[in-house]
Every structure is written in structure tokens, then in C-alpha cells.
C-alpha positions as protocol buffer text, in pm:
chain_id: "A"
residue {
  index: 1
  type: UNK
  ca { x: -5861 y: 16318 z: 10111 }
}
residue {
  index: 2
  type: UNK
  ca { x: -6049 y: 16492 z: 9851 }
}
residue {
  index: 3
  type: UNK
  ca { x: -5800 y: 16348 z: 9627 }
}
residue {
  index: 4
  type: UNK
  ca { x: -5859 y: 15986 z: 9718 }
}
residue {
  index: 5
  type: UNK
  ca { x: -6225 y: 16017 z: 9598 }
}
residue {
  index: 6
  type: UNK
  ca { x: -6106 y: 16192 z: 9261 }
}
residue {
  index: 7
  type: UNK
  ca { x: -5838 y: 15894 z: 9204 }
}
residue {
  index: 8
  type: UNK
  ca { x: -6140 y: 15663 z: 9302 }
}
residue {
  index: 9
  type: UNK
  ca { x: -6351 y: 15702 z: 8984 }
}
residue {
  index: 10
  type: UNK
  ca { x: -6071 y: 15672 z: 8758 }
}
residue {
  index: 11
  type: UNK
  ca { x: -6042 y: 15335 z: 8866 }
}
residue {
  index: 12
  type: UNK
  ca { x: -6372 y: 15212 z: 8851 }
}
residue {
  index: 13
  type: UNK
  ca { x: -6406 y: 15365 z: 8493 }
}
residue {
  index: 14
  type: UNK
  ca { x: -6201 y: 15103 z: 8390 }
}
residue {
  index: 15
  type: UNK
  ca { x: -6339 y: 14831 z: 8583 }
}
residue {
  index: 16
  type: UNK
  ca { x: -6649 y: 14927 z: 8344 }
}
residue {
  index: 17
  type: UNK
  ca { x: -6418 y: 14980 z: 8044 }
}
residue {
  index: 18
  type: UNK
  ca { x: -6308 y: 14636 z: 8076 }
}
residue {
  index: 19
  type: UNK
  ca { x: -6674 y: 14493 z: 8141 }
}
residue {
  index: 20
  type: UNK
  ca { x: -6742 y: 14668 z: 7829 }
}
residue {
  index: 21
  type: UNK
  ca { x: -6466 y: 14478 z: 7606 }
}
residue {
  index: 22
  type: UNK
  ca { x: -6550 y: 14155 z: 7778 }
}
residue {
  index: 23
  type: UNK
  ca { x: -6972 y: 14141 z: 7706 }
}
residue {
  index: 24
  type: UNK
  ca { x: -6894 y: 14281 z: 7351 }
}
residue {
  index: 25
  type: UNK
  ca { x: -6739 y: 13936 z: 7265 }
}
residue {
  index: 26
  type: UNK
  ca { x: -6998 y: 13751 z: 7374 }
}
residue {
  index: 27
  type: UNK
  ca { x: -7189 y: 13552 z: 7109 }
}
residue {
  index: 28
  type: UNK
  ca { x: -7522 y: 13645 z: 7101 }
}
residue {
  index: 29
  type: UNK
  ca { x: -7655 y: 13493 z: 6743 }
}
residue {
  index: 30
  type: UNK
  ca { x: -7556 y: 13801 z: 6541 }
}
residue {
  index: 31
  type: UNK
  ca { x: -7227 y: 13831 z: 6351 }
}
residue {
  index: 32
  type: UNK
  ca { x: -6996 y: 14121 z: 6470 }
}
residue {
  index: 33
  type: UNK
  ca { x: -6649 y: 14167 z: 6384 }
}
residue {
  index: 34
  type: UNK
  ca { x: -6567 y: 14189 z: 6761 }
}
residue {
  index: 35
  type: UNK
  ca { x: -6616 y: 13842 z: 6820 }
}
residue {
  index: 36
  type: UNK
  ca { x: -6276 y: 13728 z: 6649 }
}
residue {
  index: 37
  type: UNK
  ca { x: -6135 y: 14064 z: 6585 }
}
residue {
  index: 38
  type: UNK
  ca { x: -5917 y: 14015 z: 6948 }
}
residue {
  index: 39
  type: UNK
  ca { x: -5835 y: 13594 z: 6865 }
}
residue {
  index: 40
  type: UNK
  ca { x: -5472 y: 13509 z: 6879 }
}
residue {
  index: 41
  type: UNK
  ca { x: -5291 y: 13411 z: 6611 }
}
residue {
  index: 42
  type: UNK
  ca { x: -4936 y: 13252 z: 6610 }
}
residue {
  index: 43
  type: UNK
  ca { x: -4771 y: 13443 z: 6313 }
}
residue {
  index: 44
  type: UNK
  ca { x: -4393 y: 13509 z: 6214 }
}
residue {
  index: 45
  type: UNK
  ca { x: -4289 y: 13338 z: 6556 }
}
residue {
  index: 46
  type: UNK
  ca { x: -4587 y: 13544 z: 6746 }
}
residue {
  index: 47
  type: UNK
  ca { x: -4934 y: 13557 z: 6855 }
}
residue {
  index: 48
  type: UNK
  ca { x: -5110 y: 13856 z: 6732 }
}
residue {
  index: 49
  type: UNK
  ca { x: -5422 y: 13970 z: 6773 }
}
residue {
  index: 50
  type: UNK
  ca { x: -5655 y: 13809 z: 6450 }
}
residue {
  index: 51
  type: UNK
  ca { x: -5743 y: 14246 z: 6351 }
}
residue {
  index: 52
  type: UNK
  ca { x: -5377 y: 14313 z: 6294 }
}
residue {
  index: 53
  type: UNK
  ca { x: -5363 y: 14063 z: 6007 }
}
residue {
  index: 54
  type: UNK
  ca { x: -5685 y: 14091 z: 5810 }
}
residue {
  index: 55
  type: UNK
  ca { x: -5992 y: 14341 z: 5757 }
}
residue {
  index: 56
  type: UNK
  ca { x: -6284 y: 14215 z: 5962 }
}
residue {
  index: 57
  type: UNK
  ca { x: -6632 y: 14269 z: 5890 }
}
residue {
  index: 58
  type: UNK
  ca { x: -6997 y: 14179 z: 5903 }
}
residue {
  index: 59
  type: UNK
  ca { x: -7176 y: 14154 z: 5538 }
}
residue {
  index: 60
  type: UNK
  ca { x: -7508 y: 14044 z: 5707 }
}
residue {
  index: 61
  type: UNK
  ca { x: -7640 y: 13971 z: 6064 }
}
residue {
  index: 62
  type: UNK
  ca { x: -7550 y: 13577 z: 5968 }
}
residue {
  index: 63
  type: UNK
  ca { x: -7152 y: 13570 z: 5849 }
}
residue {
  index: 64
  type: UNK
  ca { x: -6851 y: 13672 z: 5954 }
}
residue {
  index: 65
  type: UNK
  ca { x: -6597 y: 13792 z: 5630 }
}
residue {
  index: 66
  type: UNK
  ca { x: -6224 y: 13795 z: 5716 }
}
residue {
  index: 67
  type: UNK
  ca { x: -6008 y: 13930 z: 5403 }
}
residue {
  index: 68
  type: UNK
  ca { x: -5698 y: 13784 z: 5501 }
}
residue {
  index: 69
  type: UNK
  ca { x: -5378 y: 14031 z: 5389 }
}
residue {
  index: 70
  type: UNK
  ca { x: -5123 y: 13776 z: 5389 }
}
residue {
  index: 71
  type: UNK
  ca { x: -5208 y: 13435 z: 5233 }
}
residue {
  index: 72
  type: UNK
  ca { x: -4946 y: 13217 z: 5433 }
}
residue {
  index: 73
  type: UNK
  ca { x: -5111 y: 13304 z: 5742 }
}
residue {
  index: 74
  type: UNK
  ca { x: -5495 y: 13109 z: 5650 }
}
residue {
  index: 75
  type: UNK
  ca { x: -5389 y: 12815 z: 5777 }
}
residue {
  index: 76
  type: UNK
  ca { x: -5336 y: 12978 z: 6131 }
}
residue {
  index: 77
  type: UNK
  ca { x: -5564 y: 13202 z: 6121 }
}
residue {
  index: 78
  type: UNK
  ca { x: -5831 y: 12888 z: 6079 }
}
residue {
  index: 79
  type: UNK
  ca { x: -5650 y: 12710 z: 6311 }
}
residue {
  index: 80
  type: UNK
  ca { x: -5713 y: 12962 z: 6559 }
}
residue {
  index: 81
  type: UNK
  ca { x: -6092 y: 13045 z: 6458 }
}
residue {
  index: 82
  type: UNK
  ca { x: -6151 y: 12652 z: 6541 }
}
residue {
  index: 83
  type: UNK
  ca { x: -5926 y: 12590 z: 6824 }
}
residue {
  index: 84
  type: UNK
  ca { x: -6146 y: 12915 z: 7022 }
}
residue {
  index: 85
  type: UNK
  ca { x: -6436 y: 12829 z: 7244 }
}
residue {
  index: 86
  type: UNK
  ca { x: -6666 y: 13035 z: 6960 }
}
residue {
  index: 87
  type: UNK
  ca { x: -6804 y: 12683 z: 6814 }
}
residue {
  index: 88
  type: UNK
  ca { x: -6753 y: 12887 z: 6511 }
}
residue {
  index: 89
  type: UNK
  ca { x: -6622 y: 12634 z: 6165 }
}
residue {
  index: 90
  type: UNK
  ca { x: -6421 y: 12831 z: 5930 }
}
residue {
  index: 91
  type: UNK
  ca { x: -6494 y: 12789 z: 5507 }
}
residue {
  index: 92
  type: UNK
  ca { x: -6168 y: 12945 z: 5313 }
}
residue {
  index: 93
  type: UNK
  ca { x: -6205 y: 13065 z: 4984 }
}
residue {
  index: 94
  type: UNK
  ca { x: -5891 y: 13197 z: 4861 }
}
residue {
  index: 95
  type: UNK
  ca { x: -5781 y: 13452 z: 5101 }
}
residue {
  index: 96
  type: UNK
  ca { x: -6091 y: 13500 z: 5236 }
}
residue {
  index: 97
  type: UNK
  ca { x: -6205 y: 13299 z: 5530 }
}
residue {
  index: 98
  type: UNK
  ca { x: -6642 y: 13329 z: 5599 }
}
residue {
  index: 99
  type: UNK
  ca { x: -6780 y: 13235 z: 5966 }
}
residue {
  index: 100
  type: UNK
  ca { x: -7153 y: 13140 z: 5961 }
}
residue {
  index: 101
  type: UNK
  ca { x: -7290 y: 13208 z: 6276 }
}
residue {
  index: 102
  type: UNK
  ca { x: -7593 y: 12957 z: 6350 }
}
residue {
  index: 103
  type: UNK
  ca { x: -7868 y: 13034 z: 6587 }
}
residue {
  index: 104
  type: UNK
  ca { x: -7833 y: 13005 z: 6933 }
}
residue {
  index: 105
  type: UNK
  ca { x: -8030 y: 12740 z: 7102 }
}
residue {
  index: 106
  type: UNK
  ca { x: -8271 y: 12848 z: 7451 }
}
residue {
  index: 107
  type: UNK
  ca { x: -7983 y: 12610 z: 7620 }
}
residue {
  index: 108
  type: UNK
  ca { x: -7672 y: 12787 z: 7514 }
}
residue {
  index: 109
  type: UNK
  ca { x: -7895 y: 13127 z: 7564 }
}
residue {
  index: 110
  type: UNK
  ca { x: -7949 y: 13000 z: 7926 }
}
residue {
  index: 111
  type: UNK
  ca { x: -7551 y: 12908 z: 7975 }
}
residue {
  index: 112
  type: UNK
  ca { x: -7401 y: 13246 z: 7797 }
}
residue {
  index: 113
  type: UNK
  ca { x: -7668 y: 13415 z: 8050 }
}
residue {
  index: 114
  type: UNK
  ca { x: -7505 y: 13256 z: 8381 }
}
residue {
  index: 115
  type: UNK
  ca { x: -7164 y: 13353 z: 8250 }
}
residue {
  index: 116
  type: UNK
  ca { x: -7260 y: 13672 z: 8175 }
}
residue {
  index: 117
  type: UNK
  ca { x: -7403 y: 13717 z: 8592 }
}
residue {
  index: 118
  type: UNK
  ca { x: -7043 y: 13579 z: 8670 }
}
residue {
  index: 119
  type: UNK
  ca { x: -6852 y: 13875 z: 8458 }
}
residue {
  index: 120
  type: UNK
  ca { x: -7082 y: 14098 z: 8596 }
}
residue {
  index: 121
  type: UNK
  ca { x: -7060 y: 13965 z: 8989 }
}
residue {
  index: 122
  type: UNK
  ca { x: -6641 y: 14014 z: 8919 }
}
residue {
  index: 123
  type: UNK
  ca { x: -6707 y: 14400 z: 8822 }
}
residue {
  index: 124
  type: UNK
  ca { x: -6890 y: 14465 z: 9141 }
}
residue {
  index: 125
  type: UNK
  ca { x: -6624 y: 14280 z: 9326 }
}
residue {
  index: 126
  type: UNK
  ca { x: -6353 y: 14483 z: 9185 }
}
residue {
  index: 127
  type: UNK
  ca { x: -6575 y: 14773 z: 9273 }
}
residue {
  index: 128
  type: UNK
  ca { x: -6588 y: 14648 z: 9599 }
}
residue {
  index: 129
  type: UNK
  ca { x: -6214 y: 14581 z: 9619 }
}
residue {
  index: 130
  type: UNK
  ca { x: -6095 y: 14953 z: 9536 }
}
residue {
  index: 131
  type: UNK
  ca { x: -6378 y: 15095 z: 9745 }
}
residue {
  index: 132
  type: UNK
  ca { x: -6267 y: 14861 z: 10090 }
}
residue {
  index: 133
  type: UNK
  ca { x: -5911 y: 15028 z: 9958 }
}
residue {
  index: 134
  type: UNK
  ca { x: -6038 y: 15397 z: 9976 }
}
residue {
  index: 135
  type: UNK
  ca { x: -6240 y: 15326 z: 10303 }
}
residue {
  index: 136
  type: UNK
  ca { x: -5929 y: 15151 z: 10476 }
}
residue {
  index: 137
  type: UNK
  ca { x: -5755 y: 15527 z: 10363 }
}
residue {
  index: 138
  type: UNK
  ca { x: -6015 y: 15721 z: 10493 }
}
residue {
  index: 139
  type: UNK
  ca { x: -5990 y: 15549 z: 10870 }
}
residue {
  index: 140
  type: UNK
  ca { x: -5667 y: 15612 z: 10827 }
}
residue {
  index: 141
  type: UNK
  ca { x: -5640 y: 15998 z: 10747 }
}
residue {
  index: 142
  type: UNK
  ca { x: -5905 y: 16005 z: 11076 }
}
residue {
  index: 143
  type: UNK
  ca { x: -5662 y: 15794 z: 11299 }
}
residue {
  index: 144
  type: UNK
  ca { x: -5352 y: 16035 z: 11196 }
}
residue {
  index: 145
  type: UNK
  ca { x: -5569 y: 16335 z: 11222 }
}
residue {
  index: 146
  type: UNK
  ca { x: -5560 y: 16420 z: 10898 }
}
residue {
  index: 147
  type: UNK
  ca { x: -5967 y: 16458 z: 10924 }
}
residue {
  index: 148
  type: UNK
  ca { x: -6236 y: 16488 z: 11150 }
}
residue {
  index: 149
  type: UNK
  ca { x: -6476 y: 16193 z: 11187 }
}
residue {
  index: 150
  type: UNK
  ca { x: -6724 y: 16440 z: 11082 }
}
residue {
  index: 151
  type: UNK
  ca { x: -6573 y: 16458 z: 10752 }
}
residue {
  index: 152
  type: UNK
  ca { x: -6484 y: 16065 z: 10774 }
}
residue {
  index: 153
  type: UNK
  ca { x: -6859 y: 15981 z: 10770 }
}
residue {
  index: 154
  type: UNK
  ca { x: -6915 y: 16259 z: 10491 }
}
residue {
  index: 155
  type: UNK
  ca { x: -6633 y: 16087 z: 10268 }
}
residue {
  index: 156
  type: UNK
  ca { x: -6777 y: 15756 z: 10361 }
}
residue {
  index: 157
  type: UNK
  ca { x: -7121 y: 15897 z: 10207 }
}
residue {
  index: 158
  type: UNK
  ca { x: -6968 y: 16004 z: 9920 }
}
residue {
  index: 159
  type: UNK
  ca { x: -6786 y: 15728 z: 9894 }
}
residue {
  index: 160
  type: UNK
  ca { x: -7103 y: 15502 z: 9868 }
}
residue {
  index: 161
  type: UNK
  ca { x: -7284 y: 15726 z: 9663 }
}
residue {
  index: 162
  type: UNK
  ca { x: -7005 y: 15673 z: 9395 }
}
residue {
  index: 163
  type: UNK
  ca { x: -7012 y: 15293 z: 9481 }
}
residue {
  index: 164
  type: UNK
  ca { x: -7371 y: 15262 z: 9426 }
}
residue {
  index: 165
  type: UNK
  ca { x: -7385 y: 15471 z: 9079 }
}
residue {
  index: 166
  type: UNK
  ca { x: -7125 y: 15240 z: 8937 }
}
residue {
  index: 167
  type: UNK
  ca { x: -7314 y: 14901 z: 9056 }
}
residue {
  index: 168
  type: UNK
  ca { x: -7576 y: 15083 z: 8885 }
}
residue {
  index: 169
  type: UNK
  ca { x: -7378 y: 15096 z: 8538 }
}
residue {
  index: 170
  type: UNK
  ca { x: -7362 y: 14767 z: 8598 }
}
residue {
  index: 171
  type: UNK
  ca { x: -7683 y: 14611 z: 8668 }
}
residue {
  index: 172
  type: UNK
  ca { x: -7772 y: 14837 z: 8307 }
}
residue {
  index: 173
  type: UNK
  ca { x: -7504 y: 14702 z: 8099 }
}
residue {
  index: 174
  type: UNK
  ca { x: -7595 y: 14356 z: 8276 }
}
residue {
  index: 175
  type: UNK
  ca { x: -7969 y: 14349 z: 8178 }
}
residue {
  index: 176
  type: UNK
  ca { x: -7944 y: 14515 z: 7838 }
}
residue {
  index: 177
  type: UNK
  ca { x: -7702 y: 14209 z: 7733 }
}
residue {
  index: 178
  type: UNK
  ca { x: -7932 y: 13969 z: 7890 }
}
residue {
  index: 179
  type: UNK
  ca { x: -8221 y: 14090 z: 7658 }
}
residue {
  index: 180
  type: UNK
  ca { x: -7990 y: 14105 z: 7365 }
}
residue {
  index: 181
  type: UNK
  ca { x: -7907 y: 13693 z: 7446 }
}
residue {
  index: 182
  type: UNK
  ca { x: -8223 y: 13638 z: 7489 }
}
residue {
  index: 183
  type: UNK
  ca { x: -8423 y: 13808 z: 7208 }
}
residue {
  index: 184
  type: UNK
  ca { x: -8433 y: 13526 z: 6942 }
}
């Protein structure tokens, strides 16, 4: 049983792994490579991710600068930069491709903030998910007699003392992007 709580935190590590990669894409009116760095691109019969086919970076807190490494691929590559929900517009020059990112208005502030609650509420029910899973284990190591319900109640403590410090990574990572959306 011991075992079930150790396999327990594995999972919710990447519950906040994947929380992570999902609220660093989000537009927040500064330029970072991450927003487009993970955009699909249909290359050589394909889609590959848009960091696979050109050097990505951010020359100031305004553009985006994609050097793109093969020249036949600028059309896609700006077909997929304008086909994303980024409300990004592309301007080419050669085989570079720049991405002014314009301010972000206290409406679209307001929206990116409710979809950022929403990503957040699906980590804590993911959290919940594998926890239900670990308690449902737990009844059932008492039922066989595997454990006492002594040490059923003390798993069920630790259980939710794991639970809670994970919602807690949460509800941090949650208001620290909030104020980042919402400092103008």
C-alpha cells in the first residue's frame, strides 16, 4: 500500500507538468518563442512541430523572429502562423518570418483569464480522478485484508495531504498567470 502512495505523486507531477506546457502558451502581450515554437506545420508530407524547422526567438518584448532553415517551407509555415487561434499576422522577409505581438485589450485579458480557470479546474479534476483511483485501492487492500482500517484512515490522511499540496501548486501557478495577463 505504501507503494500506491509512492506511484501516486508520479502521476500528479505530470498532471502539473502538463499544466505547465499548457499556461506557457498562453498569450499574455509579451513575445516568447513558446507561443509558436509547438504550431504544426504540414512539411515533406507531415506536420511537424514549427521548432523543428526554424530557430525561434524573441529580439524584444514586442516581435516574434522565426529564421526559417529551409526556404520552401515559408509559405506553410505562414500558413500555419495565420490559420492558429494566436490572432498573430505573419510579415516575411526573405527567410525570415517577424510576428508583432499587439497589446492585449482589458476584454481579451478578461477572456484568456476564464480560460485559464478552465485549464486550471481540469488539473484539479485529474487530481481528483487519480486520487478517487488510489482511494477506491485503499478500500480495497482493507476489504481483502491486506490492511487494517487503522492504517486505511492513515493512508486516507496521507492521501489528502498529498491531494491538497498539489491543488496548492495549482492555485500558485493559477494566480501568478492571472497577474502576468493582467499586468498591462
Amino acid at each position: 500500500m505504501h507503494q500506491l502512495l509512492e506511484n501516486y505523486k508520479p502521476e500528479l507531477e505530470k498532471v502539473l507538468k502538463h499544466l505547465r506546457e499548457e499556461l506557457t502558451s498562453f498569450r499574455t502581450g509579451r513575445a516568447s518563442p513558446v507561443l509558436v515554437e509547438n504550431l504544426l506545420v504540414e512539411t515533406y508530407g507531415t506536420r511537424m512541430p514549427l521548432k523543428q524547422l526554424a530557430s525561434i526567438s524573441a529580439p524584444d518584448s514586442k516581435t516574434i523572429f522565426i529564421q526559417v532553415w529551409d526556404k520552401s517551407l515559408i509559405l506553410e509555415i505562414e500558413k500555419a502562423i495565420a490559420v492558429s487561434n494566436l490572432g498573430l499576422t505573419p510579415s516575411v522577409e526573405g527567410t525570415s518570418i517577424y510576428l508583432r505581438i499587439p497589446a492585449l485589450t482589458e476584454e481579451k485579458r478578461k477572456e484568456l483569464v476564464k480560460i485559464l480557470h478552465q485549464k486550471l479546474e481540469q488539473a484539479r479534476i485529474a487530481i481528483r480522478g487519480y486520487r478517487d483511483k488510489v482511494r477506491e485501492k485503499i478500500i480495497k487492500g482493507e476489504r481483502e485484508g491486506e490492511i487494517t482500517e487503522d492504517e486505511k484512515y492513515q493512508f486516507f490522511k496521507k492521501l489528502d495531504e498529498i491531494t491538497t499540496e498539489f491543488n496548492e501548486q495549482i492555485k500558485e501557478m493559477g494566480e501568478k498567470k492571472e497577474e502576468e495577463i493582467m499586468t498591462v
